[in-house]
C-alpha positions in Angstrom: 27.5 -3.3 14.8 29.5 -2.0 11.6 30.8 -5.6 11.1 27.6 -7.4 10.6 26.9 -5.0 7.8 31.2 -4.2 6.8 32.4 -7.9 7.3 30.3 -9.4 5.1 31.9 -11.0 1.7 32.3 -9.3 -1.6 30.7 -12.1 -3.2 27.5 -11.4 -1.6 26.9 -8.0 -3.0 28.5 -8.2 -6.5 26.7 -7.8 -9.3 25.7 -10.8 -11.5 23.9 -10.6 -14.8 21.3 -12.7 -16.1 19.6 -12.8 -19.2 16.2 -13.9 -19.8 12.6 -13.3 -21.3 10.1 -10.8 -19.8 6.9 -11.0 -22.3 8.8 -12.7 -25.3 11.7 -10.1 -25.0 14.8 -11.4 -24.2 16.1 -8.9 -22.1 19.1 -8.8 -19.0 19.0 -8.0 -15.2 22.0 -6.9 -13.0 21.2 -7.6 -9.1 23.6 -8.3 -6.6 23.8 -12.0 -5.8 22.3 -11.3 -2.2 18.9 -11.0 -4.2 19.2 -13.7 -6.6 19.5 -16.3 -4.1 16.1 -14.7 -2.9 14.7 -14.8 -5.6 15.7 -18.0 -6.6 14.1 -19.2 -3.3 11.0 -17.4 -4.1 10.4 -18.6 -7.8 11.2 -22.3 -6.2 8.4 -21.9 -3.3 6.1 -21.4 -6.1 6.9 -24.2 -8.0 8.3 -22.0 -10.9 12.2 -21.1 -12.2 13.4 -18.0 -10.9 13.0 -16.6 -15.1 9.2 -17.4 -15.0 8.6 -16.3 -11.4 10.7 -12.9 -12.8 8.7 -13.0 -16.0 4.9 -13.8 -14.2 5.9 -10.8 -11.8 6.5 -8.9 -14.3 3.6 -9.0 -16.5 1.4 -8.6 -13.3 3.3 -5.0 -12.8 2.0 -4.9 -16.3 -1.3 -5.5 -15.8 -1.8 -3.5 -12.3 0.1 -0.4 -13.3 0.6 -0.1 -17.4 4.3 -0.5 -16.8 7.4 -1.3 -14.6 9.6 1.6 -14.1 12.8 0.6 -12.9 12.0 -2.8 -12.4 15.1 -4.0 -10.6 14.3 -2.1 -7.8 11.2 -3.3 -7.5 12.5 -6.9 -7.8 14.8 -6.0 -4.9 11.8 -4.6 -2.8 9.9 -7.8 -3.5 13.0 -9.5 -2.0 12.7 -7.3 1.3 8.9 -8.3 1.3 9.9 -11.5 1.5 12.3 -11.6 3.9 9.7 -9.6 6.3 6.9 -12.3 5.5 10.1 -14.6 6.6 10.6 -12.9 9.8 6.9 -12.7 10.6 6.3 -16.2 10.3 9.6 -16.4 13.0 7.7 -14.2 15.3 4.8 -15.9 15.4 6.3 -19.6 15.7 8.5 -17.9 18.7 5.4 -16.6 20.4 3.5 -19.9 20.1 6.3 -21.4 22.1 
C-alpha cells in the first residue's frame, strides 16, 4: 500500500509559487503542484482562469466569514471537495450500470 502513497514523483508534491491578485492585492501562493492542477481544472470547469476562480473564492470567504485565515489550506480542502464530488459522480455512474 506504502507505494501508492511512497512511489509517487517528487514533482507532484513540490512546491510551486504563483503570484496573483486577490481583491486588487497582488499577493503569492505556495501549493504543491498536486493542487494546482486541481485547481486549474476547477477554475476551467467554471469558465474562469485558475487567478479569478482563486480570486472569486476568495472574496466569497470574505463575504461569508469577514476573513480567510490561512487560506492555502482552505484552497487545498476545496481541492479535496472536489475530488470527493469527482468520486461521487463515479459512484453513481457505476451504480447506474
Amino acid at each position: 500500500m506504502c507505494q501508492i502513497f511512497a512511489g509517487q514523483k517528487p514533482e507532484r508534491y513540490e512546491s510551486e509559487t504563483r503570484r496573483l491578485r486577490l481583491n486588487g492585492q497582488s499577493t503569492s501562493i505556495r501549493l504543491e503542484r498536486a493542487f494546482w492542477r486541481i485547481l486549474d481544472r476547477i477554475a476551467e470547469r467554471e469558465g474562469l482562469t485558475t487567478p479569478a476562480f482563486i480570486s472569486k473564492l476568495h472574496s466569497e470567504v470574505l463575504e461569508l466569514h469577514g476573513e480567510a485565515p490561512n487560506f492555502t489550506s482552505l484552497l487545498r480542502c476545496a481541492c479535496t471537495i472536489h475530488l470527493g464530488e469527482l468520486e461521487q459522480d463515479d459512484t453513481a455512474r457505476y451504480a447506474a450500470e
